[in-house]
C-alpha positions, 0 to 999 in steps of 0.5 A: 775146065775152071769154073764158079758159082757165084751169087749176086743179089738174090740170083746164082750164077755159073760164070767162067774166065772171059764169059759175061753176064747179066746181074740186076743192077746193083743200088751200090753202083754209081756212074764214075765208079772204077770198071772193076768188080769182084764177087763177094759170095763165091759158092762153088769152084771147079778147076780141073779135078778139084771141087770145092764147095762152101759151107756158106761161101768161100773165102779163098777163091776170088772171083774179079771182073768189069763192069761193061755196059748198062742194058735193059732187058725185054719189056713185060706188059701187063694187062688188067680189065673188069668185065662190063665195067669198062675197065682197062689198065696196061702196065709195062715193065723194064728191068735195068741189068749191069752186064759184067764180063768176068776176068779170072777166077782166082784159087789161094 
């Protein structure tokens, strides 16, 4: 079983070849952009009987993939009220996530 844990953002992520997950979408991803991806913090790589574990990330496993699709994700509302003021406030909230499939998982 060959698998990563990479980090995107400020979240960490176990991904595996051909899984897809769902990352906050990147403020460097533009439309047009080529479909490929690659992770940049690579923390944890297991192939087999084989661990490695970086000291901040390593450097000689590549983690690539491809961008597939923009969704949302479920909307969160908020509800705000002062009592006998005659106060009220709905707020509601839809985060944007960049859904990437990854590709392979590469060890030098």
């Amino acid at each position: 079983m060959r698998y990563a844990i990479i980090e995107e953002g400020s979240k960490q992520y176990c991904v595996e070849e051909g899984s897809c997950i769902d990352v906050e979408l990147p403020s460097e991803r533009r439309e047009g952009d080529p479909p490929s991806w690659q992770a940049k913090k690579v923390l944890f790589f297991r192939d087999a009987d084989q661990v490695h574990i970086a000291s901040p990330h390593l450097e000689h496993v590549n983690v690539k993939g491809e961008w597939v699709d923009l969704v949302k994700g479920p909307k969160v509302l908020s509800f705000k009220f002062k009592r006998r003021k005659g106060f009220r406030k709905k707020i509601g909230h839809r985060q944007s996530y960049a859904r990437l499939r990854i590709t392979s998982i590469e060890a030098s």
